[in-house]
KOLSEMI-14950 format. One record per residue: residue number from 1; residue in three letters; x, y, z of N, C-alpha, C, O, CB in turn. Coordinates in Angstrom, 3 decimals, decimal comma. Each point is the difference from the previous one (the first is absolute). Glycine has a CB too. Example, Ala and Ser with C-alpha at 12.3 -4.5 7.8 and 13.67 -1.06 7.14 Angstrom:
BEGIN
NODE	num	residu	n_u	n_v	n_w	ca_u	ca_v	ca_w	c_u	c_v	c_w	o_u	o_v	o_w	cb_u	cb_v	cb_w
NODE	1	ALA	13,190	-5,690	7,800	-0,890	1,190	0,000	0,900	1,200	0,000	1,036	-0,019	0,665	-2,928	-1,154	0,581 .
NODE	2	SER	1,542	2,223	-1,966	0,820	1,190	0,060	-0,770	1,090	0,730	0,509	1,108	0,169	0,675	-1,736	-2,314 .
This chain:
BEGIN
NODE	num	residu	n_u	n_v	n_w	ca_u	ca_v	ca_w	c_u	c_v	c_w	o_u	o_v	o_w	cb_u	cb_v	cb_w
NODE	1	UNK	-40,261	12,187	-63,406	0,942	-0,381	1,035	-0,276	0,814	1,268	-0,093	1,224	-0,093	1,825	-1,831	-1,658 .
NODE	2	UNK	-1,859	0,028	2,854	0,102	0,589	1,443	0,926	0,413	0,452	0,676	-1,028	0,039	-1,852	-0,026	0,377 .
NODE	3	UNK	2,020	2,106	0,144	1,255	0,446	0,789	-0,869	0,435	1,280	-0,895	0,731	-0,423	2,814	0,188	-1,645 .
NODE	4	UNK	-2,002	-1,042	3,195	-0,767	0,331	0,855	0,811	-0,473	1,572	0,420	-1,149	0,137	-2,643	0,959	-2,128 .
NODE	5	UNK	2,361	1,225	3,093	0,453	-0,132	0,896	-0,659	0,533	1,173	-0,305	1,188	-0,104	1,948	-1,430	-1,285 .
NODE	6	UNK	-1,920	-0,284	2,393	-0,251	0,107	1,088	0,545	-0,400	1,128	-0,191	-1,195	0,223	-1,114	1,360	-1,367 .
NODE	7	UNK	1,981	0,466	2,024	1,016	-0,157	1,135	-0,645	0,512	1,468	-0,635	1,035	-0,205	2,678	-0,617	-1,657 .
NODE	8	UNK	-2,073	-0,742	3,023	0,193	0,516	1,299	0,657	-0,204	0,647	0,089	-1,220	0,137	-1,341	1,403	-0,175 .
NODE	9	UNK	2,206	0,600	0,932	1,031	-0,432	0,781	0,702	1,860	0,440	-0,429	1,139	-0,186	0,891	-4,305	-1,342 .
NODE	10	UNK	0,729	2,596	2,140	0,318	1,144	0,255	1,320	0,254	-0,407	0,832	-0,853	-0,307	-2,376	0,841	1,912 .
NODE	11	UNK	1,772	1,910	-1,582	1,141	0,220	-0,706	0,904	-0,209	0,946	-0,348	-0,113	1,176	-0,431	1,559	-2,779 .
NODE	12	UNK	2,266	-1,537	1,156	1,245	-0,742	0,196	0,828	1,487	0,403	0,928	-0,148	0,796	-1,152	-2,367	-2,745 .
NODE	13	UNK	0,029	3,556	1,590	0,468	1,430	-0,120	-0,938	1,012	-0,385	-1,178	-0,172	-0,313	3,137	-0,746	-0,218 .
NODE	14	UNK	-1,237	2,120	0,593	-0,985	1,396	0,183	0,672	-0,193	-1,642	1,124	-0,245	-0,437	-1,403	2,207	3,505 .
NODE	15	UNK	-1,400	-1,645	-3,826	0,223	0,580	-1,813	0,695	1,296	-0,044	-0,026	1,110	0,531	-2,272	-2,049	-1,426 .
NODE	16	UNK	3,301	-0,135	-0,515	0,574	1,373	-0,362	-0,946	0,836	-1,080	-0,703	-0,572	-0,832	3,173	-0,496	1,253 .
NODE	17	UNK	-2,395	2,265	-0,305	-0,585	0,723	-1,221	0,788	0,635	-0,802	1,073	0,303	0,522	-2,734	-0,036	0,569 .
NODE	18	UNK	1,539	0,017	-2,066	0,792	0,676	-0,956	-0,860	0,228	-1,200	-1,046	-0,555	-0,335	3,166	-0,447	1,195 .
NODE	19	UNK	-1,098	2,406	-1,693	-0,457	0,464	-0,920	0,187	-0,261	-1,552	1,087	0,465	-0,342	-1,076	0,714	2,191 .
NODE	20	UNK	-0,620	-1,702	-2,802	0,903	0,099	-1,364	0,693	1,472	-0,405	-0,114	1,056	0,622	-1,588	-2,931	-1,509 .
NODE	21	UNK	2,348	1,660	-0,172	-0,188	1,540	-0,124	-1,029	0,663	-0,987	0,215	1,123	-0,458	2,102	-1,237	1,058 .
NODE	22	UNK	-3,358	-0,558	-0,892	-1,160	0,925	-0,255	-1,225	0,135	0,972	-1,178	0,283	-0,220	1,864	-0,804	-1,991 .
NODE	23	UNK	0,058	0,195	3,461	-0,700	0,438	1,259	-0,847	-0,892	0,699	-0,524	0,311	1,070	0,598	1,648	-2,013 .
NODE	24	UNK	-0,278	-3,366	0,230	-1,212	-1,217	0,440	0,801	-0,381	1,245	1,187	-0,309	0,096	-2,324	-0,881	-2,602 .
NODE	25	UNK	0,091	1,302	3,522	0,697	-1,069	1,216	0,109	-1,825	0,131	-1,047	-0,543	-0,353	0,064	2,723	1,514 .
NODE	26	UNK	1,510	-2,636	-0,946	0,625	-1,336	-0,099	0,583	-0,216	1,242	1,059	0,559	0,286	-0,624	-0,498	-2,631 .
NODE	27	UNK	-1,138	-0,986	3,300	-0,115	-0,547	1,148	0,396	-1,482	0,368	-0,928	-0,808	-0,033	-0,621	2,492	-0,108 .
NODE	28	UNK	2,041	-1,869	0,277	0,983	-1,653	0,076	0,087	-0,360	1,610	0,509	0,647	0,915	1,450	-0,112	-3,229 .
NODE	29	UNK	-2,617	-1,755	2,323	0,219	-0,480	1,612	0,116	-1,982	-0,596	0,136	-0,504	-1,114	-2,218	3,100	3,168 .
NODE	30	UNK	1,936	-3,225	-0,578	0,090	-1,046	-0,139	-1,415	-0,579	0,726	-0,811	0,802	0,464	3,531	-0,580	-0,767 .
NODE	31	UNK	-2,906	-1,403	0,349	-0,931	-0,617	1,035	-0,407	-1,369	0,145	-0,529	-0,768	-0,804	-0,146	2,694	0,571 .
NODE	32	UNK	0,987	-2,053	1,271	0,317	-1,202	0,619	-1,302	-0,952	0,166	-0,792	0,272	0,902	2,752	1,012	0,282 .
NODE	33	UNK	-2,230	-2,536	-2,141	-0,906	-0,500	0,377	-0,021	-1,156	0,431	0,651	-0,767	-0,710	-1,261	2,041	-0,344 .
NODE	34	UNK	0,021	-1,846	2,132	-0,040	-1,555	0,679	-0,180	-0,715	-0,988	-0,740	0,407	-0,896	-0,184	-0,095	2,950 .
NODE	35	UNK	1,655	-1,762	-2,161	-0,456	-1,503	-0,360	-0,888	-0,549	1,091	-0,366	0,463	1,080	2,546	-0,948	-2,334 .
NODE	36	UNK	-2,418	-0,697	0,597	-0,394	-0,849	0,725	0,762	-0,488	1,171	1,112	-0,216	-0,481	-2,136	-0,105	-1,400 .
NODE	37	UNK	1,069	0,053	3,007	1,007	-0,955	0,806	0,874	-1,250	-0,566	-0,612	-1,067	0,005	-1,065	1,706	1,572 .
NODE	38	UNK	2,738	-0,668	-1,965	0,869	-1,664	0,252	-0,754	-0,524	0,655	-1,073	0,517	0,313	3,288	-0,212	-0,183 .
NODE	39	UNK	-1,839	-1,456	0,237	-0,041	-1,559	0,188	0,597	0,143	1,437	-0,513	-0,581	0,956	0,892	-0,625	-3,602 .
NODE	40	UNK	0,984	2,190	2,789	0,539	0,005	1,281	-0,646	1,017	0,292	0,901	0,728	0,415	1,157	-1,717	-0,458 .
NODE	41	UNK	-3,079	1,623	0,131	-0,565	1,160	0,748	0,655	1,647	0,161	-0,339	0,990	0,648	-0,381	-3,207	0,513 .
NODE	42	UNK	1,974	1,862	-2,248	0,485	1,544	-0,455	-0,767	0,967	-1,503	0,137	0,056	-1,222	2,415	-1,297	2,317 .
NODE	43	UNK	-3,248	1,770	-0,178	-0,681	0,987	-0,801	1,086	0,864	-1,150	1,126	0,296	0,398	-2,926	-0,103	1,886 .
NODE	44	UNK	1,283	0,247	-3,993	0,939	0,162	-0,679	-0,480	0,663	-0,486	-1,196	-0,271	-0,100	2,253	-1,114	0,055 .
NODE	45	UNK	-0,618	2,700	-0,621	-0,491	1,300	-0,876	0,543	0,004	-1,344	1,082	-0,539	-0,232	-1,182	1,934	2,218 .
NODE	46	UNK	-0,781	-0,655	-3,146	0,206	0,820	-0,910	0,470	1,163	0,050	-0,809	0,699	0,610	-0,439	-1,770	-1,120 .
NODE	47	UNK	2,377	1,817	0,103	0,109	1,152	-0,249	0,090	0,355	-1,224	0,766	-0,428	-0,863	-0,073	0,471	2,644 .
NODE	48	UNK	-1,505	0,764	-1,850	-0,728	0,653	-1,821	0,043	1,666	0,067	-0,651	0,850	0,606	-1,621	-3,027	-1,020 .
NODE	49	UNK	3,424	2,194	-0,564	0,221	1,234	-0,172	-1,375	0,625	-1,207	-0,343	-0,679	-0,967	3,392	0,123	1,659 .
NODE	50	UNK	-3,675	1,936	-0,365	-0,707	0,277	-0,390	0,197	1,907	-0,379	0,653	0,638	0,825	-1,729	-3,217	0,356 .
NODE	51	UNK	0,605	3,195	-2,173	0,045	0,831	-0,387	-1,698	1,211	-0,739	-0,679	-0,211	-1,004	3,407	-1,585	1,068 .
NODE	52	UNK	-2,837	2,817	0,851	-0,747	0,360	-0,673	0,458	1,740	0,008	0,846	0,626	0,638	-2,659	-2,927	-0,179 .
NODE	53	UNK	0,687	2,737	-1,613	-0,363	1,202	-0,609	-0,615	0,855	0,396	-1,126	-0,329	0,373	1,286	-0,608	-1,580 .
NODE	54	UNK	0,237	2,534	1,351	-1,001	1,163	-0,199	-0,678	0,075	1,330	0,427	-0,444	1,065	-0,860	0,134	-3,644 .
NODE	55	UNK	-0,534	0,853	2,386	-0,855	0,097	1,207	0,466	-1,442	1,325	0,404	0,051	1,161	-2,696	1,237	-3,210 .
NODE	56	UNK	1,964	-2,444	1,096	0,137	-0,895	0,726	1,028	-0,360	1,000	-0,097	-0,547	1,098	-1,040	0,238	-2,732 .
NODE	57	UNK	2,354	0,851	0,827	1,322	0,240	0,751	-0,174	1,050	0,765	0,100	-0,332	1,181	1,272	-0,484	-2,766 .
NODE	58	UNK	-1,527	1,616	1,486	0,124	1,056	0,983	-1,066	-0,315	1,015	0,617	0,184	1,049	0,290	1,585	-2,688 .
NODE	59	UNK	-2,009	-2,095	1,942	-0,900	-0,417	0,980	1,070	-1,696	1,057	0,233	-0,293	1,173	-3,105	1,503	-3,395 .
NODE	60	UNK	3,077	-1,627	1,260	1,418	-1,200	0,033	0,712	0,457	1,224	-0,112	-0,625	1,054	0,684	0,236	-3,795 .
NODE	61	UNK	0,119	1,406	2,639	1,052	0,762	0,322	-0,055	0,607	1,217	0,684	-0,031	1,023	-0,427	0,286	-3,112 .
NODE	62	UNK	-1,503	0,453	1,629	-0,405	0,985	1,316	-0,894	-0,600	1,351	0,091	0,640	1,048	-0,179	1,209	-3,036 .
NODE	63	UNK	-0,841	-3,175	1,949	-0,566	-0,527	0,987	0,809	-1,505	0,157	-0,492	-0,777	0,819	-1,895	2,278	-1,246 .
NODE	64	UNK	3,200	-1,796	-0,071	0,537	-1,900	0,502	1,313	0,604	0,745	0,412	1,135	0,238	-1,128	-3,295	-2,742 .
NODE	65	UNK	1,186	0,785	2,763	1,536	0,114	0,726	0,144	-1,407	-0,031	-0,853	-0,764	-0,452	0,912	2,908	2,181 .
NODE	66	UNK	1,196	-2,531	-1,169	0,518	-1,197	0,414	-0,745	-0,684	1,148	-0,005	0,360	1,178	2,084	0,539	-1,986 .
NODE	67	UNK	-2,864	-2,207	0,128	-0,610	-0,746	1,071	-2,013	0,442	-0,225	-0,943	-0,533	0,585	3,875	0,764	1,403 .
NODE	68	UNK	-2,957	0,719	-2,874	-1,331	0,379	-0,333	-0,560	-1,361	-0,876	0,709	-0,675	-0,747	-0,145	3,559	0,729 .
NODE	69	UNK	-2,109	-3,129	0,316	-0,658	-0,985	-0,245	-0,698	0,440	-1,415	-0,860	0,879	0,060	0,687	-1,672	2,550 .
NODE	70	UNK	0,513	0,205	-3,914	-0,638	0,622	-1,421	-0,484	-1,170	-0,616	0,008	-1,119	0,512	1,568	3,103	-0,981 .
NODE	71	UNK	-1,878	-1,772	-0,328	-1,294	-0,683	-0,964	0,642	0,721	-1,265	0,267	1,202	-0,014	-2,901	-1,386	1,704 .
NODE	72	UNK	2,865	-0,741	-2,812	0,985	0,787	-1,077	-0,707	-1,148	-1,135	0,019	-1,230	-0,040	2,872	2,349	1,511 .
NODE	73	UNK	-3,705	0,258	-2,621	-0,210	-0,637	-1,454	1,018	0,219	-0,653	0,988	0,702	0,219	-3,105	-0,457	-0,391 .
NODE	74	UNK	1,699	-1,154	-0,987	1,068	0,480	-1,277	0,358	-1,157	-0,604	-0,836	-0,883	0,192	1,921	2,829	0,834 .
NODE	75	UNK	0,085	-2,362	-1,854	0,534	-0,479	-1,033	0,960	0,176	-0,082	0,594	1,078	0,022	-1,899	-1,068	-0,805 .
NODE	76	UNK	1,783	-1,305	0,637	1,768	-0,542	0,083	0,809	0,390	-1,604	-0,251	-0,385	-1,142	-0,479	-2,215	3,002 .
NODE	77	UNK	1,760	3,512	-1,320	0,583	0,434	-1,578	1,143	-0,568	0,547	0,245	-0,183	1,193	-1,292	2,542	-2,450 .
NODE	78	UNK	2,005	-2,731	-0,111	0,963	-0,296	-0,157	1,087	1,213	-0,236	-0,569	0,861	-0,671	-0,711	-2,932	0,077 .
NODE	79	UNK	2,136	2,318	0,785	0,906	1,489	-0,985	1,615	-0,358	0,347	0,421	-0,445	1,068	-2,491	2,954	-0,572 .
NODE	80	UNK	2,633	-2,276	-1,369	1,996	0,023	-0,083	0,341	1,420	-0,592	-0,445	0,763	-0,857	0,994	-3,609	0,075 .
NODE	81	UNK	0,317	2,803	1,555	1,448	1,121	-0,290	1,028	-0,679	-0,073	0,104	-1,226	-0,032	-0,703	3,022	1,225 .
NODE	82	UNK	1,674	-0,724	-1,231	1,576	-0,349	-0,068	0,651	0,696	1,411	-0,138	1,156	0,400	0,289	-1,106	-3,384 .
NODE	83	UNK	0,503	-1,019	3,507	-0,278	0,808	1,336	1,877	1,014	-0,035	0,179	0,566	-1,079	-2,423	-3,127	2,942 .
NODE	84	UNK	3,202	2,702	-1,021	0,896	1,008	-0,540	1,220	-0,910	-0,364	1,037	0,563	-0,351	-1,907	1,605	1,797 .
NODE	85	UNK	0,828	-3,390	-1,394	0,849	-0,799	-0,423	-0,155	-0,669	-1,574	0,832	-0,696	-0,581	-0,678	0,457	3,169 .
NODE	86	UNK	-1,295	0,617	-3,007	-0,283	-0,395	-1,164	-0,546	-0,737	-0,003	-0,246	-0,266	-1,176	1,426	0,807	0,525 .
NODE	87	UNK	-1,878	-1,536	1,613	-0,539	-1,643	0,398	-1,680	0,672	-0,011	-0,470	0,914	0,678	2,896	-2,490	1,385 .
NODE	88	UNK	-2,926	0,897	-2,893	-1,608	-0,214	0,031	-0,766	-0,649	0,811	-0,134	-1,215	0,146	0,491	1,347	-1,890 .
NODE	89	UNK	-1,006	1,006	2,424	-0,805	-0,508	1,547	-1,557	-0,234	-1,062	-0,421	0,328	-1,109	1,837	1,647	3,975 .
NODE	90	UNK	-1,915	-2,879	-1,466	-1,196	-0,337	-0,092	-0,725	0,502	0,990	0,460	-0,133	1,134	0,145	-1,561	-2,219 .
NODE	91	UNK	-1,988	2,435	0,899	-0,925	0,124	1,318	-1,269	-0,566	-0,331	-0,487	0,102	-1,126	1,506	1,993	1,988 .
NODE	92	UNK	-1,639	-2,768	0,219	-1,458	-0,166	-0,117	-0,794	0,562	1,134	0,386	-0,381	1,105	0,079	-1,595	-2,364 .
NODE	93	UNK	-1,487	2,795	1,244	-0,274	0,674	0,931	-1,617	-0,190	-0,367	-0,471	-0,431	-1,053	2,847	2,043	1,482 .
NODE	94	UNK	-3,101	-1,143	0,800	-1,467	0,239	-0,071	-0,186	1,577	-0,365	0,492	0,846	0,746	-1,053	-2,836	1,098 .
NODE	95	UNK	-0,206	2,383	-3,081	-0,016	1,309	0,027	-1,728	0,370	0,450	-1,027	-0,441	-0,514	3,342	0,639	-1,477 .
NODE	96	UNK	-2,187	0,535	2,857	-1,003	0,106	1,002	-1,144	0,786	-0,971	0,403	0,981	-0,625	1,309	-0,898	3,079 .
NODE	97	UNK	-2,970	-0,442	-2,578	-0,911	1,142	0,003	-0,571	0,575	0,700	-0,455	1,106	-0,295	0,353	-1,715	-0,856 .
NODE	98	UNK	-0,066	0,027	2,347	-0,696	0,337	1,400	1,019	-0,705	1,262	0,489	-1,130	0,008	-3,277	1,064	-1,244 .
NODE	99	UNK	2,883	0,896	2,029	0,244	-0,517	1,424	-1,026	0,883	0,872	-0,326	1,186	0,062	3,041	-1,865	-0,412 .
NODE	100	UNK	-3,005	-0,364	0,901	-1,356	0,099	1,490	0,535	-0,238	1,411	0,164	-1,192	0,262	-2,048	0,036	-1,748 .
NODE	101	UNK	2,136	1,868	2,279	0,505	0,623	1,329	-0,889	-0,578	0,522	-1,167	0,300	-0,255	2,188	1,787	0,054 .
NODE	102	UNK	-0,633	-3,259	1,238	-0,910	-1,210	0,457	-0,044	0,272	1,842	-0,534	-0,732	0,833	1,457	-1,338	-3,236 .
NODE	103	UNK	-0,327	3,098	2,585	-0,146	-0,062	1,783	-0,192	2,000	0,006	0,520	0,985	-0,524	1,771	-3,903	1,705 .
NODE	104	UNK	-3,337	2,583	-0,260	-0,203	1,759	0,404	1,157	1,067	0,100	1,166	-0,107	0,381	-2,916	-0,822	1,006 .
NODE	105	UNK	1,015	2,003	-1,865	0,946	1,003	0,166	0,895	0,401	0,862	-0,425	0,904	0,720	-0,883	-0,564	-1,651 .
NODE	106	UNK	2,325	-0,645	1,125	1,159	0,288	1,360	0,369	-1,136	0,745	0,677	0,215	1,005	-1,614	1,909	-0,551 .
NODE	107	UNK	0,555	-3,624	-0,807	0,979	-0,599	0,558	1,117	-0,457	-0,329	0,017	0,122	-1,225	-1,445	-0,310	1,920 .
NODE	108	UNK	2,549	-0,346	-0,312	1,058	-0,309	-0,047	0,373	-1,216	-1,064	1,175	-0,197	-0,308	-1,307	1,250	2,604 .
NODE	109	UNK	-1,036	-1,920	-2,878	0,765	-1,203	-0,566	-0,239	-1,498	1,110	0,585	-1,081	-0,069	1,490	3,122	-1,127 .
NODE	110	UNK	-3,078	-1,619	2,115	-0,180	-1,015	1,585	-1,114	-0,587	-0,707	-0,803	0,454	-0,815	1,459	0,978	3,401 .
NODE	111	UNK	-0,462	-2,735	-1,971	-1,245	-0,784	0,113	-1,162	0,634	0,952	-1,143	0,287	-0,355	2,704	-2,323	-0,056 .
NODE	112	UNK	-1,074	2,163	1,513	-0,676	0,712	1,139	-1,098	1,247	-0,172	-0,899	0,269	0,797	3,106	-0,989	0,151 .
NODE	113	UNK	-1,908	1,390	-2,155	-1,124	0,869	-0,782	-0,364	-0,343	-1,008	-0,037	0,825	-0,913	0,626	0,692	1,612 .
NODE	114	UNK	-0,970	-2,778	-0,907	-0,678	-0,268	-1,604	-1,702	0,373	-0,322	-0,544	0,190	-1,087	2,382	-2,379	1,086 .
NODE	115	UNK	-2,230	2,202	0,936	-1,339	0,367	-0,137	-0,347	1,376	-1,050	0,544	1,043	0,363	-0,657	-2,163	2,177 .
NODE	116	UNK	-0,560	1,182	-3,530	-0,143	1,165	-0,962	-1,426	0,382	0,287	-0,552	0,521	-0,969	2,258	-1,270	-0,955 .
NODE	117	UNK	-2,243	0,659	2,708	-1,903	0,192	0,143	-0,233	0,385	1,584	0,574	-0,429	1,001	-1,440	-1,792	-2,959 .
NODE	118	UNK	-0,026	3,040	1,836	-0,382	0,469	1,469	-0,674	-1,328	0,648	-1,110	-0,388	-0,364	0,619	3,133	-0,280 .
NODE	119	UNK	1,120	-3,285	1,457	-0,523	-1,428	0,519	-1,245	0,883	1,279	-0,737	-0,758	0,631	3,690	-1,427	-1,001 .
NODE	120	UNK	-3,028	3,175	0,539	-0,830	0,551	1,159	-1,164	0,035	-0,825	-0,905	-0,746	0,375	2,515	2,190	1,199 .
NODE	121	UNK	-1,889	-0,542	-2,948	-1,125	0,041	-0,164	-0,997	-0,972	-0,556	-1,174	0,194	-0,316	2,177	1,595	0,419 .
NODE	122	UNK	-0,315	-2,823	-0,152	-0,241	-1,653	-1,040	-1,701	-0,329	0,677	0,003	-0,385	1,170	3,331	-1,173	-1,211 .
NODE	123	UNK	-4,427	1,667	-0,496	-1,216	-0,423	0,627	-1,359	0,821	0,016	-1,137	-0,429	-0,192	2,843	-0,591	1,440 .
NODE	124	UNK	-1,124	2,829	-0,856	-0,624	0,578	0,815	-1,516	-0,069	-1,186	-0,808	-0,892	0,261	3,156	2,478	1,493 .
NODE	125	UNK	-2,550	-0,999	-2,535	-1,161	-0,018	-1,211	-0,676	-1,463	0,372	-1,212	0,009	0,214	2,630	1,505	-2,457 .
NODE	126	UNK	-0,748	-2,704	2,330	-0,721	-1,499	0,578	-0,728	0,455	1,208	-1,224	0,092	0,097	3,146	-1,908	-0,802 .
NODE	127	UNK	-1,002	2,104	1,658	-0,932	0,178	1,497	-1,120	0,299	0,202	-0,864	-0,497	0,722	2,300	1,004	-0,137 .
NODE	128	UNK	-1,415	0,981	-1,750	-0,754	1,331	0,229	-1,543	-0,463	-0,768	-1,034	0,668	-0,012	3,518	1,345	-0,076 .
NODE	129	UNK	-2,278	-3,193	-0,448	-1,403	-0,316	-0,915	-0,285	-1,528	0,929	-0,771	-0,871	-0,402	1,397	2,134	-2,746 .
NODE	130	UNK	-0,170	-1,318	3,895	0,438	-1,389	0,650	-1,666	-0,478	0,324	-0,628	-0,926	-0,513	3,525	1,588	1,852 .
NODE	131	UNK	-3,393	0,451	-0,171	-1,193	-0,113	0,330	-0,670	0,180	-0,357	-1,046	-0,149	0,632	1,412	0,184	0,274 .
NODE	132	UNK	-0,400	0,499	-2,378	-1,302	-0,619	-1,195	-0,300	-1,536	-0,683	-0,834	-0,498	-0,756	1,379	2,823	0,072 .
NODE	133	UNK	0,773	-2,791	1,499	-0,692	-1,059	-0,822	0,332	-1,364	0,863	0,994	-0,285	0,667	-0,713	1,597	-3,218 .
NODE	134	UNK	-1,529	-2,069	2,274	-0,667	-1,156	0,712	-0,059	-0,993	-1,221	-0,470	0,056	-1,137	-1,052	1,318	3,075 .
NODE	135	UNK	2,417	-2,595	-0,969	0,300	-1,322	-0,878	-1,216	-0,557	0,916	-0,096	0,302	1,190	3,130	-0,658	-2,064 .
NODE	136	UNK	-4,248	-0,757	-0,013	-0,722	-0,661	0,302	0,675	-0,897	-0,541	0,855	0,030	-0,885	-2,670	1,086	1,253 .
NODE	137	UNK	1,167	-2,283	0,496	0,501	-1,377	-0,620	-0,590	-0,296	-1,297	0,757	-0,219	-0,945	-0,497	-0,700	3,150 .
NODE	138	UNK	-1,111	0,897	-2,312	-0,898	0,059	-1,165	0,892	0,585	-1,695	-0,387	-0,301	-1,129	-1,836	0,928	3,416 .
NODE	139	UNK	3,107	-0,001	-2,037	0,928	0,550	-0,631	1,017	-0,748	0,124	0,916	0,465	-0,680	-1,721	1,440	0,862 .
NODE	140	UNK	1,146	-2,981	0,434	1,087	-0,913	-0,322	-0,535	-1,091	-1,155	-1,086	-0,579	0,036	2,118	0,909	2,536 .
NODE	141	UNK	0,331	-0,513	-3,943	-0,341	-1,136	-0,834	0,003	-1,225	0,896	-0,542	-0,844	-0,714	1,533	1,909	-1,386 .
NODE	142	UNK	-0,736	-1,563	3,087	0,224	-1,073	0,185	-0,539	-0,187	1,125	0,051	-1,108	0,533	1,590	0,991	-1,798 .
């Protein structure tokens, strides 16, 4: 059987972190992912509550915020309690194995900084061998 999840979108709120009490960190956020467009041209989201572990949480914790752009593995668990009324809740959540921090270090959650790659140095190694080399026609298939 496959359980397998893959999400991108962005979070809805700053993760909470927290501790069990045998000390594992446990990181809980949400994240908001686009549908497709309606028919009337109102764009419509997923929100998928998601949960991860340990290291993962704490890296979770310490570099995202509200409006941060992530990339989130993992596998959809099911789990119930009794909540203080006695009534049996249901959760289904993504439990994360990886989340991947999808926009450079220090921006805000903007479209306006999505770029993750030095767009300046994109080429230079091409250039620099540039004038070694000579296309003859003779070298075209066609």
């Amino acid at each position: 059987m496959i359980n397998r999840v893959i999400l991108v979108g962005r979070m809805t709120k700053d993760p909470v972190l927290r501790k069990t009490q045998s000390g594992a960190s446990v990181t809980s956020f949400t994240v908001a992912c686009d549908r497709r467009v309606k028919a009337e041209g109102q764009p419509t989201a997923d929100f998928i509550n998601c949960v991860c572990w340990n290291k993962v949480a704490d890296n979770t914790a310490q570099y995202t915020h509200k409006g941060s752009l992530v990339g989130v593995e993992g596998r959809i668990q099911t789990r119930s309690f009794d909540d203080q009324s006695g009534k049996r809740v249901y959760v289904t959540e993504v439990v994360a194995d990886a989340v991947q921090f999808l926009e450079p270090k220090g921006t805000n959650g903007t479209a306006a900084n999505t770029p993750s790659y030095d767009a300046g140095n994109q080429g230079t190694e091409h250039d620099a061998n540039e004038s070694d080399f000579r296309l003859q026609e003779d070298d075209l298939p066609f």
